[in-house]
PQR file with spaces between the fields and no chain letter, atoms N, CA, C, O and H, PARSE charges and radii, in Angstrom:
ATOM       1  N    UNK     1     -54.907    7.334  100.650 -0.4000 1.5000
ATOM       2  CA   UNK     1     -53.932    6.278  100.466 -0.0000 2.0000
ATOM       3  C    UNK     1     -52.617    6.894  100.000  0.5500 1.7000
ATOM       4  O    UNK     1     -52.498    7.413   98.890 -0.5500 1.4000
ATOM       5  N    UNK     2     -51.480    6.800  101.040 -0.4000 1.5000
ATOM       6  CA   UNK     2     -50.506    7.133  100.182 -0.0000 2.0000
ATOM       7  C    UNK     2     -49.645    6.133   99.552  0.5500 1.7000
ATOM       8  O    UNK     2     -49.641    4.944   99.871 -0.5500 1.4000
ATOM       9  H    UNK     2     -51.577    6.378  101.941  0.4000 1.0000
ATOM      10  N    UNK     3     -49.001    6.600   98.749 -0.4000 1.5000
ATOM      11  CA   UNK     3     -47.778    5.777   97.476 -0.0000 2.0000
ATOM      12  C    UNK     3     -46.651    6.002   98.571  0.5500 1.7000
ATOM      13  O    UNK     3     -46.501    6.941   99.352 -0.5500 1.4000
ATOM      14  H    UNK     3     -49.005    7.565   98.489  0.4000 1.0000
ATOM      15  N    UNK     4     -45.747    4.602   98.345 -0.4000 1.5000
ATOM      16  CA   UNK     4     -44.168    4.849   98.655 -0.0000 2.0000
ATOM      17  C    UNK     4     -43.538    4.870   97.675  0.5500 1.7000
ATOM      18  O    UNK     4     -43.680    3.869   96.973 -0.5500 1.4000
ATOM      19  H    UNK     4     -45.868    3.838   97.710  0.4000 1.0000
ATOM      20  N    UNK     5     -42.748    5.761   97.249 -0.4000 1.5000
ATOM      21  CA   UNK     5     -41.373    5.494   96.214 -0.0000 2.0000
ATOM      22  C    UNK     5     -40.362    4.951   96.681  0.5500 1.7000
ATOM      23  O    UNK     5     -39.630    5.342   97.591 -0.5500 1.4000
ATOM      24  H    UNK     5     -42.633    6.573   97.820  0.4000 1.0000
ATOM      25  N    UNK     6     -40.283    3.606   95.769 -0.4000 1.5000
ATOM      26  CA   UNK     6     -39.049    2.908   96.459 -0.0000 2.0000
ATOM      27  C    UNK     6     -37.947    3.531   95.317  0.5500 1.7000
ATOM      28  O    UNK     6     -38.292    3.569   94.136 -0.5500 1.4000
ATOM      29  H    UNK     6     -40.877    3.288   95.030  0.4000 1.0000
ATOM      30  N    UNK     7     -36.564    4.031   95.745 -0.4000 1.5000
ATOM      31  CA   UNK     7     -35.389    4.145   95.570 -0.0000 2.0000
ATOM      32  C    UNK     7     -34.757    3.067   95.536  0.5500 1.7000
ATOM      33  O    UNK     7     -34.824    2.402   96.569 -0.5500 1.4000
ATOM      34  H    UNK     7     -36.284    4.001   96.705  0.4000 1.0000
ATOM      35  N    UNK     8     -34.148    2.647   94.686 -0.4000 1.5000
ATOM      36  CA   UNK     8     -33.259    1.872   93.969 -0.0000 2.0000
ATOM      37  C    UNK     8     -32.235    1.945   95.043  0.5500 1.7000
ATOM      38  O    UNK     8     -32.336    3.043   95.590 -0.5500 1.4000
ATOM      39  H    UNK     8     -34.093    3.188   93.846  0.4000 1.0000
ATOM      40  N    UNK     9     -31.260    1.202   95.586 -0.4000 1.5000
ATOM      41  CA   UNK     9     -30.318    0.936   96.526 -0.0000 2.0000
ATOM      42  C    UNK     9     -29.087    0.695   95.771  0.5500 1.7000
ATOM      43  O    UNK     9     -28.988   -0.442   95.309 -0.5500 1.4000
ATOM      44  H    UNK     9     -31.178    0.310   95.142  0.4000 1.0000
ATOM      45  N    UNK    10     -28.113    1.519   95.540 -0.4000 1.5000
ATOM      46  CA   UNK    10     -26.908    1.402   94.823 -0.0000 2.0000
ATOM      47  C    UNK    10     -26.843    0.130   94.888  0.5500 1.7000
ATOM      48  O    UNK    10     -26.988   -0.403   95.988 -0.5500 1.4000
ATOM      49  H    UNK    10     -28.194    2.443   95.916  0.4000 1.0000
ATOM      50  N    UNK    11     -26.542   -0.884   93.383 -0.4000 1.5000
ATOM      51  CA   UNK    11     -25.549   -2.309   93.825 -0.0000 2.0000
ATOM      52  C    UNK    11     -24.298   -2.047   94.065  0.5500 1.7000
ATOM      53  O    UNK    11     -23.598   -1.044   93.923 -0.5500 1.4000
ATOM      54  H    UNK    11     -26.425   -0.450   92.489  0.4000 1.0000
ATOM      55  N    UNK    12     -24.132   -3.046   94.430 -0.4000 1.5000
ATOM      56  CA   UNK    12     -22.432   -3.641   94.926 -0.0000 2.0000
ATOM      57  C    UNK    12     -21.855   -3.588   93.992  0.5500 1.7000
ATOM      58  O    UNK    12     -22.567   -3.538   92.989 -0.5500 1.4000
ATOM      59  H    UNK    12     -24.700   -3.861   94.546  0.4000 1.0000
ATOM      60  N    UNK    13     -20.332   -3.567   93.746 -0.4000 1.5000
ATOM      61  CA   UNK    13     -19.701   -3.965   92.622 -0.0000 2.0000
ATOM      62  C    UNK    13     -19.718   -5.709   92.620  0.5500 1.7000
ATOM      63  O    UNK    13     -19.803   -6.382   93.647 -0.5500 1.4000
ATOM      64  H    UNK    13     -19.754   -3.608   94.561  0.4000 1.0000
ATOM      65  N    UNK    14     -19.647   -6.102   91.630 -0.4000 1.5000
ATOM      66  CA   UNK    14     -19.358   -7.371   91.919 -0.0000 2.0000
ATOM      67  C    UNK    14     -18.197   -8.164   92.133  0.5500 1.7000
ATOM      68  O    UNK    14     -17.184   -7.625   91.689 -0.5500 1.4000
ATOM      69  H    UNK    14     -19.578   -5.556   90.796  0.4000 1.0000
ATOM      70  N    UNK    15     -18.078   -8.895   92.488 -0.4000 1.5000
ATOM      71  CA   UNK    15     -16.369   -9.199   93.648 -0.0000 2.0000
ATOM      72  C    UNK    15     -15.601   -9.687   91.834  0.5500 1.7000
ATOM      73  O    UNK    15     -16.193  -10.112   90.842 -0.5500 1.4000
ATOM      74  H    UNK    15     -18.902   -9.333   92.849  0.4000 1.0000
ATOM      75  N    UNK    16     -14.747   -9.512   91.954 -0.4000 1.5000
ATOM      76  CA   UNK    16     -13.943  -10.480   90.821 -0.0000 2.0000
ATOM      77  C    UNK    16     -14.513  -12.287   91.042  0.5500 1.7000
ATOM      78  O    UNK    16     -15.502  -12.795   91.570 -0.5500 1.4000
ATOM      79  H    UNK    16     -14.266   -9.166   92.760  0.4000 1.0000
ATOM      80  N    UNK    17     -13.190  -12.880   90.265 -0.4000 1.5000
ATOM      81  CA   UNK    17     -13.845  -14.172   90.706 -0.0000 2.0000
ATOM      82  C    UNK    17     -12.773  -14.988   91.774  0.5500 1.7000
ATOM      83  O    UNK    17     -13.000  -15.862   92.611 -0.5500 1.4000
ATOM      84  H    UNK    17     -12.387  -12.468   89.836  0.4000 1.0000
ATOM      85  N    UNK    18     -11.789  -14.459   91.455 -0.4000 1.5000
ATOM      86  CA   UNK    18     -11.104  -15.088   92.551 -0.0000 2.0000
ATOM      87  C    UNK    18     -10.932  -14.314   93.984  0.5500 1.7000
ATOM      88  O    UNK    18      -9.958  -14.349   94.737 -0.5500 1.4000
ATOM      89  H    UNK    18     -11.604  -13.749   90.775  0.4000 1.0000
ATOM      90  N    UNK    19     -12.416  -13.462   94.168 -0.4000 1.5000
ATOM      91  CA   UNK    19     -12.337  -13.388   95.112 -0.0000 2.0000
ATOM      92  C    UNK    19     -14.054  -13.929   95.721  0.5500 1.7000
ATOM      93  O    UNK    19     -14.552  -13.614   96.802 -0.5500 1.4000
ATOM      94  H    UNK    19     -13.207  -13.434   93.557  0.4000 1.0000
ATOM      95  N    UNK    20     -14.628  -14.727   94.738 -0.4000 1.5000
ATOM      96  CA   UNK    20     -15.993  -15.481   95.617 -0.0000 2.0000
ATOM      97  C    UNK    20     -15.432  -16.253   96.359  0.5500 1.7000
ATOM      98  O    UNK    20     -14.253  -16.595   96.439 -0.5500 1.4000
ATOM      99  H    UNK    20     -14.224  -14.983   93.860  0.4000 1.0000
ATOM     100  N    UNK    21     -16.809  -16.680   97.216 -0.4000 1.5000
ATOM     101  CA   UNK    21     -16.412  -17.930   98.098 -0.0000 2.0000
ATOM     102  C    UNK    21     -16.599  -19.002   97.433  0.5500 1.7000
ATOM     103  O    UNK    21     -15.668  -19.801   97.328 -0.5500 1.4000
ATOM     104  H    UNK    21     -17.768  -16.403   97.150  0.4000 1.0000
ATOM     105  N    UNK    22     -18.064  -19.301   96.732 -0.4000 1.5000
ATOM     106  CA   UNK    22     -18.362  -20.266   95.927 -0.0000 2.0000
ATOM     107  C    UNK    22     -17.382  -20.833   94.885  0.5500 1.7000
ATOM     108  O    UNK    22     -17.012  -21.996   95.045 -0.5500 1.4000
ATOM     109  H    UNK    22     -18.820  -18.652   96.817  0.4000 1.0000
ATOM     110  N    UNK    23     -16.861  -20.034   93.690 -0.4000 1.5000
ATOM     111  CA   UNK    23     -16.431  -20.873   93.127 -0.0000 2.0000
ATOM     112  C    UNK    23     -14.940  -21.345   93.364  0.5500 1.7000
ATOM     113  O    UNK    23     -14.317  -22.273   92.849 -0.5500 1.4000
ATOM     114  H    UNK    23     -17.162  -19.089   93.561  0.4000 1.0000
ATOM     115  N    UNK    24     -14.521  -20.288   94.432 -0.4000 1.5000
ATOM     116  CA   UNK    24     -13.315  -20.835   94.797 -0.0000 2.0000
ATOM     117  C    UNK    24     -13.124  -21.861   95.541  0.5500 1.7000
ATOM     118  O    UNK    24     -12.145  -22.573   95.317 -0.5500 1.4000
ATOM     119  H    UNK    24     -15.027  -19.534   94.850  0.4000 1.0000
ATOM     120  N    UNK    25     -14.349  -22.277   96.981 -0.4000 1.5000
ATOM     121  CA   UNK    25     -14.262  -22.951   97.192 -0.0000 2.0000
ATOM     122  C    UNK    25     -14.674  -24.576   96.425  0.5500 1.7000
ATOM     123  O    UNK    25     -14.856  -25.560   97.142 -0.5500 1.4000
ATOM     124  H    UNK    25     -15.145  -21.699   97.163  0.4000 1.0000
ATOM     125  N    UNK    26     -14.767  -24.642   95.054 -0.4000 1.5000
ATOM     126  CA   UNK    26     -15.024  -26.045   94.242 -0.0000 2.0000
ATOM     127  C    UNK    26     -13.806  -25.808   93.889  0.5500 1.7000
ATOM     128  O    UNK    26     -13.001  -26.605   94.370 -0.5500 1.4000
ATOM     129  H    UNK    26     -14.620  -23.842   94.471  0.4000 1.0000
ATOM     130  N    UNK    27     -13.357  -24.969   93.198 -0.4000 1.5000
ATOM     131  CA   UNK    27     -11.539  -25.110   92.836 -0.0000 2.0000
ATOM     132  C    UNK    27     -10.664  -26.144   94.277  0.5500 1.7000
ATOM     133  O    UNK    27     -10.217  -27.280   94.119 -0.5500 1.4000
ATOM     134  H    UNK    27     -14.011  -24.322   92.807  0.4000 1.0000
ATOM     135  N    UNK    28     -10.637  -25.610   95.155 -0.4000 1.5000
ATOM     136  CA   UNK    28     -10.184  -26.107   96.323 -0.0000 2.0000
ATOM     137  C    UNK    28     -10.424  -27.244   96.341  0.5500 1.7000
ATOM     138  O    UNK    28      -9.552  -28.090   96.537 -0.5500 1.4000
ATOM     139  H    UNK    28     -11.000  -24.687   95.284  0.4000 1.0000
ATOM     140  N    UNK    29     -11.803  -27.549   96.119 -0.4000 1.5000
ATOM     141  CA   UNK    29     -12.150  -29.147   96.521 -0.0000 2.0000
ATOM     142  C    UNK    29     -11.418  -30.162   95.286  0.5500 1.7000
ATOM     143  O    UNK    29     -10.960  -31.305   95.290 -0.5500 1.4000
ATOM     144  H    UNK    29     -12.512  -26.861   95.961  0.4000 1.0000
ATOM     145  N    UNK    30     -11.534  -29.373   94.528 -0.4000 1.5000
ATOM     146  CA   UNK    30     -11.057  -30.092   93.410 -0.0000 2.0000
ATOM     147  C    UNK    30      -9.756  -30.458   93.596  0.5500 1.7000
ATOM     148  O    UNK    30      -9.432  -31.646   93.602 -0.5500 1.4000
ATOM     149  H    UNK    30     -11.906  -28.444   94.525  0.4000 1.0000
ATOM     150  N    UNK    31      -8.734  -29.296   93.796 -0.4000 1.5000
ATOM     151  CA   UNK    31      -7.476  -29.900   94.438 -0.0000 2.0000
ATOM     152  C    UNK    31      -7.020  -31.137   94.727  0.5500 1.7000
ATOM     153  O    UNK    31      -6.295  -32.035   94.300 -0.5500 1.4000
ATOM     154  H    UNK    31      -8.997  -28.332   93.791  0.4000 1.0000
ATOM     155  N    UNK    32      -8.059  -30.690   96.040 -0.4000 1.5000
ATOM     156  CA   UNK    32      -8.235  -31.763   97.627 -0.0000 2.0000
ATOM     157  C    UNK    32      -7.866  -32.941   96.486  0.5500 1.7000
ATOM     158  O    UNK    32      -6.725  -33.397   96.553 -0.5500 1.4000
ATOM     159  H    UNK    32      -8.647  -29.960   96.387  0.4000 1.0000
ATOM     160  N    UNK    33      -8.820  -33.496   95.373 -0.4000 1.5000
ATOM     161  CA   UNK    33      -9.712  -34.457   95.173 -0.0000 2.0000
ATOM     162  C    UNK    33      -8.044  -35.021   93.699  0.5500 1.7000
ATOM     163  O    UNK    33      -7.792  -36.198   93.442 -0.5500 1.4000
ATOM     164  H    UNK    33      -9.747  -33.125   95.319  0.4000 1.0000
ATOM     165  N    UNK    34      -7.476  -34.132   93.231 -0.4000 1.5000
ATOM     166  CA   UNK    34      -6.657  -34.435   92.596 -0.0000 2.0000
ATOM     167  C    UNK    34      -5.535  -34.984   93.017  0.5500 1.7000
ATOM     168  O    UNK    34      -4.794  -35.779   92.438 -0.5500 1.4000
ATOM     169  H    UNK    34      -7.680  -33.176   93.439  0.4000 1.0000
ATOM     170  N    UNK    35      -5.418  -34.261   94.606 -0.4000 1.5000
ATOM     171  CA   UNK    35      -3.628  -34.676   95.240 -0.0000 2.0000
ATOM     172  C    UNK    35      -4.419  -35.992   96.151  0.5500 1.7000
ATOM     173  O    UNK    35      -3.665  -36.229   97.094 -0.5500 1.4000
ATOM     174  H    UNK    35      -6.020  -33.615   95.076  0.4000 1.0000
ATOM     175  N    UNK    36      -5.517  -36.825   96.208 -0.4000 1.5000
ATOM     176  CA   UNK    36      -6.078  -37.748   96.677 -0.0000 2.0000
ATOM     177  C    UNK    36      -5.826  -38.415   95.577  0.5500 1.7000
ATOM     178  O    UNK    36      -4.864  -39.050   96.010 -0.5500 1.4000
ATOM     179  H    UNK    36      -6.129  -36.632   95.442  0.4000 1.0000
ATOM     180  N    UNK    37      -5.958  -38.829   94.304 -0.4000 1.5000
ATOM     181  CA   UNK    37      -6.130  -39.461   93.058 -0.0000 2.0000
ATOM     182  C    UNK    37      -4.509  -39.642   93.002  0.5500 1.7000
ATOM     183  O    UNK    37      -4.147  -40.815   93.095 -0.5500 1.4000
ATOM     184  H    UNK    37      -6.739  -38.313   93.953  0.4000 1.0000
ATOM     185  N    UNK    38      -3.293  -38.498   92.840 -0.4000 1.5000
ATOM     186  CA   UNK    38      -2.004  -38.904   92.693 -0.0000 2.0000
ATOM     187  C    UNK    38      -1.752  -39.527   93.643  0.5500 1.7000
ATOM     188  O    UNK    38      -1.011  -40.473   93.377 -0.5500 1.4000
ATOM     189  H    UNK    38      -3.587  -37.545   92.765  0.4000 1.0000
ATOM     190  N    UNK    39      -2.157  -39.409   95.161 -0.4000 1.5000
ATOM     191  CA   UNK    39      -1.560  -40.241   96.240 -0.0000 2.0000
ATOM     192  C    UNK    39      -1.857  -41.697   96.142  0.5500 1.7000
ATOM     193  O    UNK    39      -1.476  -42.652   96.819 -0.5500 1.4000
ATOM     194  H    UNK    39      -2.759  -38.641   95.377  0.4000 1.0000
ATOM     195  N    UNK    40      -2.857  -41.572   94.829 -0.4000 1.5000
ATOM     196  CA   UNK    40      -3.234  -43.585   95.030 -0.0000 2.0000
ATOM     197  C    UNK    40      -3.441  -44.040   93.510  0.5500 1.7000
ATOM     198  O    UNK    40      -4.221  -44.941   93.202 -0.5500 1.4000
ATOM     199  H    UNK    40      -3.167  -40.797   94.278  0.4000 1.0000
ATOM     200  N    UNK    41      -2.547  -43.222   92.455 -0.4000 1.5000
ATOM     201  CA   UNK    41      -2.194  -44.142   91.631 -0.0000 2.0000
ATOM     202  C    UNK    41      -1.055  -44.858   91.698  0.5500 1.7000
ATOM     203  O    UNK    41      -0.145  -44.572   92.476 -0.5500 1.4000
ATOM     204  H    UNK    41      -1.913  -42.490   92.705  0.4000 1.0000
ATOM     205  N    UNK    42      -1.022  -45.926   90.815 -0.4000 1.5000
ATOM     206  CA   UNK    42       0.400  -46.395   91.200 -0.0000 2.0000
ATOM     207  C    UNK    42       0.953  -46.547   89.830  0.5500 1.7000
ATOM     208  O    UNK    42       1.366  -47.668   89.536 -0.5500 1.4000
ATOM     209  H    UNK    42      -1.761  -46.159   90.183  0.4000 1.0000
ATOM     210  N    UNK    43       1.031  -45.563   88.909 -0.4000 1.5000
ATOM     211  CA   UNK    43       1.689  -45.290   87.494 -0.0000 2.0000
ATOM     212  C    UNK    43       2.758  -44.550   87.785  0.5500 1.7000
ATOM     213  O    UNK    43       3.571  -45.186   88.455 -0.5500 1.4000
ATOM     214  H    UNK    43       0.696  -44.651   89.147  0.4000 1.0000
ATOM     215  N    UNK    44       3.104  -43.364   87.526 -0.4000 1.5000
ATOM     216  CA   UNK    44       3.982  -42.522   87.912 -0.0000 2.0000
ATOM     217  C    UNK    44       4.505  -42.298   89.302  0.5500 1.7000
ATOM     218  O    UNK    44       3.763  -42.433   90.275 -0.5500 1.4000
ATOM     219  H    UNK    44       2.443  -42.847   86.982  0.4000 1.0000
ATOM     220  N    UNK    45       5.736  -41.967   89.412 -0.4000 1.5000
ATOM     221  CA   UNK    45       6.081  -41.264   90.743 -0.0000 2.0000
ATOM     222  C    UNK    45       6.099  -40.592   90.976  0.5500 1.7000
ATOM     223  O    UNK    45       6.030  -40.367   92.184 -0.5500 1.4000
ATOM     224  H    UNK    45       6.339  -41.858   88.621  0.4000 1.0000
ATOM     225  N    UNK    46       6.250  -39.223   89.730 -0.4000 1.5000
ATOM     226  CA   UNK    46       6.346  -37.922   89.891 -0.0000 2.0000
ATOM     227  C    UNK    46       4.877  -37.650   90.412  0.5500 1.7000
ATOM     228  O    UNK    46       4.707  -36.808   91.293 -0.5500 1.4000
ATOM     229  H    UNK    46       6.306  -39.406   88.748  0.4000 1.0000
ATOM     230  N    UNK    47       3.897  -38.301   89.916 -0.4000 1.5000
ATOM     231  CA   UNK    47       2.850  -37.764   90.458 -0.0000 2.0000
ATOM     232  C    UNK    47       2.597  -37.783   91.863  0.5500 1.7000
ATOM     233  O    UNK    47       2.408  -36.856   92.650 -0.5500 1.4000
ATOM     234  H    UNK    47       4.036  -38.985   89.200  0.4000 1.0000
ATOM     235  N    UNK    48       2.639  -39.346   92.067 -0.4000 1.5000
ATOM     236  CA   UNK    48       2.999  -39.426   93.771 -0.0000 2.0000
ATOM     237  C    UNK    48       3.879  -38.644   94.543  0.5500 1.7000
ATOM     238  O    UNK    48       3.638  -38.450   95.734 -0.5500 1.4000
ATOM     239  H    UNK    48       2.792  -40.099   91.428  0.4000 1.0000
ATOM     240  N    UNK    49       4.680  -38.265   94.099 -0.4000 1.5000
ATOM     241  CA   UNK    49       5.694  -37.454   94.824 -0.0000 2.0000
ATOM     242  C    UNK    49       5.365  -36.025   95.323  0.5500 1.7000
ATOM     243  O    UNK    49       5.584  -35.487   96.408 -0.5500 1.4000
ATOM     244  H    UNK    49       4.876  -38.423   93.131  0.4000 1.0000
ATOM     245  N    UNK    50       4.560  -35.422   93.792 -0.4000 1.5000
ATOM     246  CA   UNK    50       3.515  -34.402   94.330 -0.0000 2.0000
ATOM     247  C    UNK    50       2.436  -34.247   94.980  0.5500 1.7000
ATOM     248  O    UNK    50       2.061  -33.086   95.148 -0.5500 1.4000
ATOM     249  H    UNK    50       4.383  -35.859   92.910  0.4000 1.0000
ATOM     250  N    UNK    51       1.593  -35.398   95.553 -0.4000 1.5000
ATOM     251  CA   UNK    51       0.484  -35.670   95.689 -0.0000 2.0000
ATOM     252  C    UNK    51       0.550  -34.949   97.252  0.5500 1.7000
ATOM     253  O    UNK    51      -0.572  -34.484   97.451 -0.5500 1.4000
ATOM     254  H    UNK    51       1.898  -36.341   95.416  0.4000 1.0000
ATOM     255  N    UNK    52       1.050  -34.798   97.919 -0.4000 1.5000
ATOM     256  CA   UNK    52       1.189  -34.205   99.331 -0.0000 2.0000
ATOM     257  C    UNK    52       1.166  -32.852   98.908  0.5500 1.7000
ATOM     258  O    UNK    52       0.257  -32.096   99.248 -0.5500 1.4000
ATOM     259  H    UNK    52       1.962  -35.176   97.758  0.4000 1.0000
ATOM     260  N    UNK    53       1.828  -32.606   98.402 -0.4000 1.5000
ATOM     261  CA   UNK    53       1.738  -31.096   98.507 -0.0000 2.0000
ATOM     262  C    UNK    53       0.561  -30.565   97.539  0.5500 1.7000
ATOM     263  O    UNK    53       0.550  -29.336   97.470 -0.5500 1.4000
ATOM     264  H    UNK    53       2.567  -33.221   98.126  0.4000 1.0000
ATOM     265  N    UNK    54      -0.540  -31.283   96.693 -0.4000 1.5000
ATOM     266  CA   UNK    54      -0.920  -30.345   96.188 -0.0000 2.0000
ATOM     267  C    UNK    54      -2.257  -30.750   97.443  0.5500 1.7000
ATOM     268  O    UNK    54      -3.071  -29.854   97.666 -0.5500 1.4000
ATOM     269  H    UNK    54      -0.531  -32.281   96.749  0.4000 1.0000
ATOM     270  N    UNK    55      -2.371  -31.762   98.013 -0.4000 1.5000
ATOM     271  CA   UNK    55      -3.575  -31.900   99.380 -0.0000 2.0000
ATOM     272  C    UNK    55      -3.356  -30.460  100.085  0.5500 1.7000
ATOM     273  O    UNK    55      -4.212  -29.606  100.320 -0.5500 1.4000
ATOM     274  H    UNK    55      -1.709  -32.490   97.832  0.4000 1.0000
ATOM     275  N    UNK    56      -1.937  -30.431  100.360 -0.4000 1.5000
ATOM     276  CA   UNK    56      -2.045  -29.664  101.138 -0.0000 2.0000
ATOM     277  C    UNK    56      -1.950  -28.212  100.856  0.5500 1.7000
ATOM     278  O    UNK    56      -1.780  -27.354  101.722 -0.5500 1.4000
ATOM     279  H    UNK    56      -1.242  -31.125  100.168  0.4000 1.0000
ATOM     280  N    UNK    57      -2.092  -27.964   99.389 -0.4000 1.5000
ATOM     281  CA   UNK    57      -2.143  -26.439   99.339 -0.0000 2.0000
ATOM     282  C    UNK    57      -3.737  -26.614   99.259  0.5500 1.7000
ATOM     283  O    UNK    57      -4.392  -25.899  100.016 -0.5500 1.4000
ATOM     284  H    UNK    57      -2.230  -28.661   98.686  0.4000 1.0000
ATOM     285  N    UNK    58      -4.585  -27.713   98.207 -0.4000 1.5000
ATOM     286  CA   UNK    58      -5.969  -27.563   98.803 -0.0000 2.0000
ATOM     287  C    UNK    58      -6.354  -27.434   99.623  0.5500 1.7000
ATOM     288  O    UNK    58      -7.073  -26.438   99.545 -0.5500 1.4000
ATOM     289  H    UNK    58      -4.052  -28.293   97.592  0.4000 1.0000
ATOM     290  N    UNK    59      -6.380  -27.887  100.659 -0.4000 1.5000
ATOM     291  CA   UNK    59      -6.563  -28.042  102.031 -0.0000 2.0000
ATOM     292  C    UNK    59      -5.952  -26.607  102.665  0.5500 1.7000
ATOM     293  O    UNK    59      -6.656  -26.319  103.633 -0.5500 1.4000
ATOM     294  H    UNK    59      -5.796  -28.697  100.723  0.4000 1.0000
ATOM     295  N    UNK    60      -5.030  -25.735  102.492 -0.4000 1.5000
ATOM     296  CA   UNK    60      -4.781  -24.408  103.264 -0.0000 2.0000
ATOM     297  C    UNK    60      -5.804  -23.549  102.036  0.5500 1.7000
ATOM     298  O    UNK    60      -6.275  -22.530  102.543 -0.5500 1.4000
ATOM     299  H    UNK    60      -4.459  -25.970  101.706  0.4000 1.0000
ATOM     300  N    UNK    61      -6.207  -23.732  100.651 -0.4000 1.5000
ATOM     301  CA   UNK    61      -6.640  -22.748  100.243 -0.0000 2.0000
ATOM     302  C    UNK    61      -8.537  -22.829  100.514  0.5500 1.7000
ATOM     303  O    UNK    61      -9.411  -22.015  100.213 -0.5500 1.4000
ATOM     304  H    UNK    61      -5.824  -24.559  100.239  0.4000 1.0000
ATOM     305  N    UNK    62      -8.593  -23.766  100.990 -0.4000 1.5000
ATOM     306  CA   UNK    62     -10.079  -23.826  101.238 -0.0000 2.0000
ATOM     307  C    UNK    62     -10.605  -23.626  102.643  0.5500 1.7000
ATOM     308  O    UNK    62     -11.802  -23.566  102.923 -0.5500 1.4000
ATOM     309  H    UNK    62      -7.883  -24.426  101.235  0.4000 1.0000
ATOM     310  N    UNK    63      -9.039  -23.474  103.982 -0.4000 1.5000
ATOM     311  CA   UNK    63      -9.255  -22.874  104.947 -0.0000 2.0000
ATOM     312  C    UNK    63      -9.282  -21.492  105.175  0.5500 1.7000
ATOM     313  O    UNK    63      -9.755  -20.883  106.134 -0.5500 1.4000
ATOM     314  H    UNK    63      -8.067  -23.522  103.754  0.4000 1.0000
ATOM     315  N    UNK    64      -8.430  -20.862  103.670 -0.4000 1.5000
ATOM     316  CA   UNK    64      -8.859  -19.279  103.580 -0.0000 2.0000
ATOM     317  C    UNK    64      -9.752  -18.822  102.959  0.5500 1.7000
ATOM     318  O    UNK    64     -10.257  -17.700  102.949 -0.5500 1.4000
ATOM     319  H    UNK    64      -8.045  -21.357  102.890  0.4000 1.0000
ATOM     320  N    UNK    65      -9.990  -19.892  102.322 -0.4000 1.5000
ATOM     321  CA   UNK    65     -11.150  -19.405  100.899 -0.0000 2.0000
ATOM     322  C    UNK    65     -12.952  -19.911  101.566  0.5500 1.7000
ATOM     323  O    UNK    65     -14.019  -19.811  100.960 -0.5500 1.4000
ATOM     324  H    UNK    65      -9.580  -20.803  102.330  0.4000 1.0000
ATOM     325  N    UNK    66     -12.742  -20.351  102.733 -0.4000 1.5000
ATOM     326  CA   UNK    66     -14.035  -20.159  103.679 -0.0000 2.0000
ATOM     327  C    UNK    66     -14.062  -19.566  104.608  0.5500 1.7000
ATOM     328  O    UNK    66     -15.004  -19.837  105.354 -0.5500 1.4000
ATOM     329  H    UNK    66     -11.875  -20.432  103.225  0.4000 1.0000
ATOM     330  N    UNK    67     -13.059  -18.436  105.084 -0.4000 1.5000
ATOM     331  CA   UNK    67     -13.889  -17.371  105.202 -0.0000 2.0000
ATOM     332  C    UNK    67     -14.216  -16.415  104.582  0.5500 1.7000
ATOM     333  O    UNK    67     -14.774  -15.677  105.394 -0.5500 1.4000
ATOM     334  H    UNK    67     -12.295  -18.217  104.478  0.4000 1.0000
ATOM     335  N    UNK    68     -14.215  -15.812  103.313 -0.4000 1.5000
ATOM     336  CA   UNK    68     -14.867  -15.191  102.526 -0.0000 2.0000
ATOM     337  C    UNK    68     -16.024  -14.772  102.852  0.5500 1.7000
ATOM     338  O    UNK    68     -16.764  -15.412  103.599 -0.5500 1.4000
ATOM     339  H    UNK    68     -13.762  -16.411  102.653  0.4000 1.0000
ATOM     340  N    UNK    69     -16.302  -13.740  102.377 -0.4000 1.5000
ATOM     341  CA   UNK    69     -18.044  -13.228  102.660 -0.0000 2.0000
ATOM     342  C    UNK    69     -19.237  -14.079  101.159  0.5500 1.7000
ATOM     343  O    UNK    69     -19.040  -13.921   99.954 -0.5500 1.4000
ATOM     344  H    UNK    69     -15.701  -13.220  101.770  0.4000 1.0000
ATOM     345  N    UNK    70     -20.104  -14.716  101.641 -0.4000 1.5000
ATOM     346  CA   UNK    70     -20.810  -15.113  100.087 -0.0000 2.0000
ATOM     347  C    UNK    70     -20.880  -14.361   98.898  0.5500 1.7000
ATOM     348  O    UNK    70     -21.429  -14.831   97.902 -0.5500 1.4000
ATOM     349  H    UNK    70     -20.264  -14.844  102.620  0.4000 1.0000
């Protein structure tokens, strides 16, 4: 009967964090989900006023931030 020695397989470094896919992509959604909330209160304007643009930086950062490797 022979034995195998398994060798240990160098790990990876681990990615920083702003460079996962996972948690960046919930940041993103979250965005999404904030410039949705200013676009439909009706208290402030400043908020409304921003509410487009922060959809839409969610919305471009979760089209880069899925392709990421897991």
């Amino acid at each position: 009967m022979t034995h195998l020695i398994e060798t240990p397989r160098p790990s990876r470094p681990k990615r920083p964090f702003f460079l996962r896919r996972g948690p960046m992509e919930n940041i993103a959604t979250t965005l999404i989900a904030i410039g949705f909330l200013m676009l439909f209160q009706p208290f402030l304007l400043v908020l409304y006023t921003y509410s487009l643009v922060t959809l839409l930086a969610g919305t471009a950062m979760f089209i880069i931030v899925s392709k990421f490797p897991e």
